[in-house]
N, C-alpha and C positions, 0 to 999 in steps of 0.2 A: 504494500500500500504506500502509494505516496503523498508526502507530506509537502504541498505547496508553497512556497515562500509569498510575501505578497507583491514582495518588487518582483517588475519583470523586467529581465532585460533580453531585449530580442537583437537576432544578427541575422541577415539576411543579404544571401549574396546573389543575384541574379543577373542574367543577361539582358540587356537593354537595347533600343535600338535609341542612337540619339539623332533628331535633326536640329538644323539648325534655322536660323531667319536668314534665310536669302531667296534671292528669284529665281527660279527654276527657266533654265536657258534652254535645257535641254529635252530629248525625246525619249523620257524613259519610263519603264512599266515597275509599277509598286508593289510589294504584296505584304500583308500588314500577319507577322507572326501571332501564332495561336498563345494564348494565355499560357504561362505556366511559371508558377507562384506559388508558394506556401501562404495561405488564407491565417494572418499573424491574430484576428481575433478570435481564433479556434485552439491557441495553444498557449501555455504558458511557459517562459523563456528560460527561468529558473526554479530547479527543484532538490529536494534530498530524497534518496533513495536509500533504502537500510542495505546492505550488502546479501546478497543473496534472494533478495527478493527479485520476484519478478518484474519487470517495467514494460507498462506497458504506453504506446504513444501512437497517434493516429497523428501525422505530421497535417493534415488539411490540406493535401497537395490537392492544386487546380491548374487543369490541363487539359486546354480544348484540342488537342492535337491527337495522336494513335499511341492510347496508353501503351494497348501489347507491345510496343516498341519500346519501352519504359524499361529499364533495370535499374536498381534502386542499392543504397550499403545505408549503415549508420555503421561510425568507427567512433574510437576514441583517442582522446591523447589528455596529455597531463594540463591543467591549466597553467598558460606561461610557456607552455613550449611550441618548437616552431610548428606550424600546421601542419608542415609534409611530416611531422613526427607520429605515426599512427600506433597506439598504445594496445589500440584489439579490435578488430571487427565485429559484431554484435551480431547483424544478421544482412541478409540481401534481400528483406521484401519490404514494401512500402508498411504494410503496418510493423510496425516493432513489440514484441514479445519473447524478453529473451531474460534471464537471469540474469543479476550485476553481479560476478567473481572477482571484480575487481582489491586490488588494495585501497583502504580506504584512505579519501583524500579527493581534492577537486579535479574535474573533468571538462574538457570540450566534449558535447557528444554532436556529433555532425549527421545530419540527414543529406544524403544525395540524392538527384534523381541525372539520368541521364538518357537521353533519344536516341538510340543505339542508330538510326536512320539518318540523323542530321547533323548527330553527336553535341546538339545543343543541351546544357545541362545547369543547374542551380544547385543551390546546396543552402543550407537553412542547420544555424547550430543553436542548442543549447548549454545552460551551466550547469553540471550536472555534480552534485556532493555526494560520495559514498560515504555511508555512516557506518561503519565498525558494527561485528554481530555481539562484540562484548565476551564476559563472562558463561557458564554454564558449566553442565554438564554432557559430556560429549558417551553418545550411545553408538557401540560398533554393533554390525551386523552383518548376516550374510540373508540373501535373498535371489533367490536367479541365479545360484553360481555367481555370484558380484557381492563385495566384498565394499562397505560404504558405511558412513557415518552422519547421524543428525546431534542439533545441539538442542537441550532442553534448556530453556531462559525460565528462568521459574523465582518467583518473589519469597519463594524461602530459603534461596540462596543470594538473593539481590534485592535489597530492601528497598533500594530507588526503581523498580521497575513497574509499568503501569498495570500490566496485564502478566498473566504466562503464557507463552508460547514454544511453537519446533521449531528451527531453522532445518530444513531439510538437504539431504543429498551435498554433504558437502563438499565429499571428495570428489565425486566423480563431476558435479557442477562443473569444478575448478580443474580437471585432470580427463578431461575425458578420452584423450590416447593414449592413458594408461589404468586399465580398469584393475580391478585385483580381483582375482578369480579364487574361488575357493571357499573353504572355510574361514572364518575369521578367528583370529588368535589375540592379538592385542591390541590397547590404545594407550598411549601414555603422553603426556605433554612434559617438557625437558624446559627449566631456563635457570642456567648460571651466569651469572657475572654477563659475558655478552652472548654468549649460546643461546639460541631459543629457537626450537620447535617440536615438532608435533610429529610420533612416532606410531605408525598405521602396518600391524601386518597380519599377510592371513597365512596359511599352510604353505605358501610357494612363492610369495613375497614379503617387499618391506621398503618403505619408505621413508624418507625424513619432509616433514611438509611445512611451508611457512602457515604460524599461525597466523599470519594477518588477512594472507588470500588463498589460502590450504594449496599453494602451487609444490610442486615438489621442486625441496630440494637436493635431495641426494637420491636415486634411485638405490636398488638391494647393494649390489656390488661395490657403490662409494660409498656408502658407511663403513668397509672393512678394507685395515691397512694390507690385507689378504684377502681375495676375494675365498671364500669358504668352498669347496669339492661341492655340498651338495646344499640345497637351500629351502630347506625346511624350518623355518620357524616354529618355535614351540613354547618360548615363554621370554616376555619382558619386562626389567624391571626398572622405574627409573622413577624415584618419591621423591617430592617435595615435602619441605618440613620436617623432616625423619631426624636430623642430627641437629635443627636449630630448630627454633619456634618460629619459621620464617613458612608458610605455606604456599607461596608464592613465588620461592627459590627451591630449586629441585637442590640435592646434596652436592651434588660436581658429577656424579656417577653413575651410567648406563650401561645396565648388564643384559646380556642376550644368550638363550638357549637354542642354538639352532645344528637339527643334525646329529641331538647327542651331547654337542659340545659348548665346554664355555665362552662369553668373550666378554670381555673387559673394556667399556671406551672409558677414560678416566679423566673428564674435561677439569676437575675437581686443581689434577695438576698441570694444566695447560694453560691455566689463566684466564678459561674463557676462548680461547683462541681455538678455533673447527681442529677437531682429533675425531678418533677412527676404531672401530672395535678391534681387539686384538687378542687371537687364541690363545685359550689359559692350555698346558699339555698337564698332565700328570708325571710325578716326578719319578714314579717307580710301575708302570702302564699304561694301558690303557683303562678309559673309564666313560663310562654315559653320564650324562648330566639329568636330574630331573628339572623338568621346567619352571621349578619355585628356586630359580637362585637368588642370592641375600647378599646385605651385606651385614657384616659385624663390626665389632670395632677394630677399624684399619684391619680388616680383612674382609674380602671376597668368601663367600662361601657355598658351595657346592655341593649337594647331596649323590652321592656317586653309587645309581640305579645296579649297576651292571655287579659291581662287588659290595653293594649297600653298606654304605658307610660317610661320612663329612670328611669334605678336603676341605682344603684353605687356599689362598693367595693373597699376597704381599696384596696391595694397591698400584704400587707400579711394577709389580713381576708377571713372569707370565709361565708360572709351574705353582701348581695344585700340588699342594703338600699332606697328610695325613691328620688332621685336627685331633690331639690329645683332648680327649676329655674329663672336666672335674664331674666330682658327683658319681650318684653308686645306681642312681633311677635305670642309666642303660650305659654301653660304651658307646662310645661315637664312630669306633672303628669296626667293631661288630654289629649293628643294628639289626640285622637280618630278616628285614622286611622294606617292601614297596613303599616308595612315598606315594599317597593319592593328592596330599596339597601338604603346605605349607605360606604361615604368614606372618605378620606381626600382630603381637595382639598386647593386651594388659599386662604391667608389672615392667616396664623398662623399654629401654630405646633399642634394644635388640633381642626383645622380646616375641621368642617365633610358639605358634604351637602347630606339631607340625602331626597329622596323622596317616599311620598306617596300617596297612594290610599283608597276610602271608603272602611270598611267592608264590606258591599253589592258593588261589582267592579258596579261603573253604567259609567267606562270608565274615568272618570274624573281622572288628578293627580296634587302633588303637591311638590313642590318643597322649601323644608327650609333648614337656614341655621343654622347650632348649632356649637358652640361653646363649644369644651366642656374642654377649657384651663378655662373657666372664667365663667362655665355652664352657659351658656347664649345662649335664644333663638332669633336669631337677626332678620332675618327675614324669613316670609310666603308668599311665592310664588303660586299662582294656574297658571299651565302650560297647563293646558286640551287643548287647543289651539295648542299646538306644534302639525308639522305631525307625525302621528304616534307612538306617544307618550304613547296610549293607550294597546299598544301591546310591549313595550320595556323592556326588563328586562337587557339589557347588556349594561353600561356604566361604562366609564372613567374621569377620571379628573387629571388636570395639578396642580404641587405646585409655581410653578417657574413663573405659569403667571395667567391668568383668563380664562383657558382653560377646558372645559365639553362639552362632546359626549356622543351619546347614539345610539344604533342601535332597528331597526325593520324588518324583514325580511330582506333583501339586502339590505336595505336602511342604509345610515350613515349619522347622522345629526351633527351638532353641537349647543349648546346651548350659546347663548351670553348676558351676566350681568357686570354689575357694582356694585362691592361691598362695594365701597367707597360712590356712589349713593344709594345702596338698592335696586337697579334697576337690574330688569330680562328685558333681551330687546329680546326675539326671540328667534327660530330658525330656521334654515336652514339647504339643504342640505350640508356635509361637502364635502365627493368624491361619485360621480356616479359611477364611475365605476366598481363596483363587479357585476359580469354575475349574470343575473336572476335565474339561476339554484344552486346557492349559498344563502346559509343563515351565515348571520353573530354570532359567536355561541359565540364570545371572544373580550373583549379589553383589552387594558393595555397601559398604558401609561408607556413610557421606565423608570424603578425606579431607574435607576443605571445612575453616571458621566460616567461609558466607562473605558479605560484603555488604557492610551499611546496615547492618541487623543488631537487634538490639541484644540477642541472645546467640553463645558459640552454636553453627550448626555444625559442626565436627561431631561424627557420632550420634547426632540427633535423628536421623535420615537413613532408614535402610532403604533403598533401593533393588527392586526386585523384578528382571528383567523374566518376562515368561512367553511361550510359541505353544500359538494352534496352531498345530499343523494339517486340521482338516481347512479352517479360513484362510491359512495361509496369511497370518497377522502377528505380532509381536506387539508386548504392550512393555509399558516400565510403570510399576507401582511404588510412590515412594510413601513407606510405612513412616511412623513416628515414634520414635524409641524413650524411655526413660534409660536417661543413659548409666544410672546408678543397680537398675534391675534389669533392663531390658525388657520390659513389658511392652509391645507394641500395640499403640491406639487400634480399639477396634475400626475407625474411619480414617479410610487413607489421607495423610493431608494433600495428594492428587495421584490421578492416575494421567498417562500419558501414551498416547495410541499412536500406527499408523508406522510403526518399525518392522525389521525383514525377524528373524533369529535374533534374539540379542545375545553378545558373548562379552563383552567387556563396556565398563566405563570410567572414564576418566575428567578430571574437572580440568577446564579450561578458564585461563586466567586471564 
């Protein structure tokens, strides 16, 4: 929707025929060209445009001549620069209806028409303001084999905002001769010191994208100082806020599971200045990676599937070393079970709980808690008991309280412990209410304070991404947590419709 200014400032360039005053001496035949104008009280000259919306414009072209003969562009360029500077082509038909991807900032948008017959032509510009999408939360999906993201703008994470709303289809708006095919794996947004962007990948790619105009900037291959043998993504990690109370500065540090294996970009000692993943090996084998790598303190950490057990690495090394660990709960080198997930959660800044299952699945799992500020395994939990438990692969967890969920089919439970007891006590149903026809596909607990809010929504906000797969629809519910119990509002504070599969989400800053 656009938002009209009141001044108008019109530019109009057209062909003219001029005469002059004198006497006509001579014997010659006249023929008096056909109209063709932009009708100036049909249009308005200056406008803002939010970024990704649609615009749409009916320029009021008047033309008594042989329209068919007519081809038409609207371009852009930067306002202030020279005109032959063309920033993007929009579309080539006389109406306009086309998406603004641009970066936000002022614009020439220029209407041509041109008489392919005569090659007489006009062109008619306006001032056109892209307005920044802002803030949100950014929802990945896959739908159609296509692999894309929309932005939830929503007033309980942005207290200045009028309304809630989608921003839809953002990467592929912005990218669209580079689609991502697949499933989807991750989203994460990145910004240190001067680094910043936005990190999209599904099972057989990966991206680096500017946050301003979701253009890419690095395709798979240039994010690594090695391009990797095979390119399978499988898990991303890259947090804001984790080491300072800063939620809006990621730590310096972006880890990737791809293939198996580790890699390390570690912008943290670069200054900010563009750095590049780089493979961790193992210092006495081979090893697989599970997809939840971490960091600890001043170390990288990786859960090693293949001989099940925690490596380490330096910060700037690039060898996975064998993690000693304190504590009698389990050893670190023998674990001898599957990871299903791992995350941070309650009791510390490298506070993971991470749970597992037998090599041979016989159903059972378990739940530990590691420490991996003070590598320490503190305690071993067996959960087999929980409902559903057996079939969960998608859970959350809270920093700000002693809050963990986990979903099973429709079903959302929560899990309740005492970590100051060592105590797993249960768990329960969290909310019933997602329709049977829905599967829970996404959690996330809200990572972000909010902005301009009068209360932290960190941890206030589960989010809960779920797919019909007979409508072929995805929705995001975001529940409201006490964040001291976990007890979620039985009325959602909104739900949000109109997504493919949802698998991951990320706040944008």
């Amino acid at each position: 929707m656009l938002t009209l200014m009141p001044k108008r400032i019109l530019y109009l360039f057209i062909l003219a025929a001029l005469t002059g005053c004198y006497k006509d001496k001579g014997n010659y035949t006249y023929t008096e060209l056909p109209a063709f104008y932009v009708d100036t009280n049909t249009v308005q000259g200056e406008f803002i445009v939010p970024q990704y919306d649609t615009l749409r414009l009916n320029p009021g072209l008047v033309y008594e001549g042989n329209r068919a003969a007519l081809k038409f562009s609207w371009t852009t360029y930067l306002y202030g620069s020279s005109i032959n500077t063309i920033a993007d082509t929009l579309a080539r038909t006389e109406i306009l209806a086309a998406p603004i991807a641009l970066f936000p900032e002022r614009y020439w948008l220029e209407f041509t028409a041109t008489d392919t017959l005569t090659g007489r032509r006009m062109a008619y510009r306006y001032l056109m303001t892209v307005e920044g999408i802002g803030s949100g939360m950014m929802v990945l999906y896959e739908k159609d084999n296509r692999v894309d993201f929309d932005l939830i703008k929503t007033r309980l994470l942005e207290g200045l905002l009028e309304k809630d709303e989608v921003v839809r289809n953002l990467y592929t708006i912005s990218n669209p001769g580079h689609p991502l095919t697949g499933k989807a794996v991750a989203i994460n947004m990145f910004r240190f010191q001067t680094a910043q962007y936005i990190s999209v990948f599904s099972e057989n790619d990966g991206v680096q994208i500017s946050p301003a105009d979701m253009g890419i900037i690095k395709n798979f291959n240039e994010q690594f100082a090695a391009s990797p043998d095979l390119v399978r993504p499988q898990g991303q990690f890259a947090p804001f806020g984790l080491t300072v109370n800063d939620f809006e500065n990621s730590s310096g540090f972006d880890l990737l599971v791809n293939g198996g294996q580790a890699y390390a970009n570690m912008v943290l000692f670069a200054f900010g200045k563009p750095t590049a993943y780089s493979l961790l090996f193992a210092s006495d084998g081979d090893y697989e990676a599970a997809p939840f790598i971490k960091y600890g303190l001043a170390r990288i950490v990786v859960y090693d599937q293949k001989n099940r057990r925690f490596l380490g690495a330096s910060p700037l090394g690039t060898t996975l070393t064998p993690i000693i660990s304190n504590g009698s709960a389990f050893n670190f080198q023998s674990v001898g079970k599957d990871m299903v997930y791992m995350d941070y959660g309650y009791g510390g800044t490298y506070m993971n709980y991470a749970v597992f299952k037998e090599p041979v699945d016989d159903g059972r799992r378990y739940l530990y808690v590691v420490d991996l500020g003070a590598s320490a395994a503190r305690y071993a939990w067996d959960i087999s008991a929980y409902p559903g438990i057996s079939s969960a692969t998608k859970f959350a967890y809270g920093t700000r309280g002693q809050l963990m969920y986990y979903a099973a089919g429709n079903k959302l439970y929560q899990i309740h412990f005492d970590l100051s007891a060592g105590q797993e006590l249960g768990a329960t149903e969290a909310w019933p209410f997602i329709p049977p026809n829905e599967e829970i596909t996404c959690l996330k607990m809200c990572p972000h304070p909010g902005r301009n809010l009068a209360e932290n929504a960190k941890d206030k906000y589960l989010f809960v991404g779920t797919w019909d797969a007979t409508a072929n629809k995805g929705k995001v519910y975001v529940l409201q947590a006490n964040v001291t119990s976990g007890v979620l509002t039985a009325e959602p504070a909104a739900v949000f419709e109109g997504f493919g599969k949802v698998k991951d989400l990320a706040f944008k800053f």
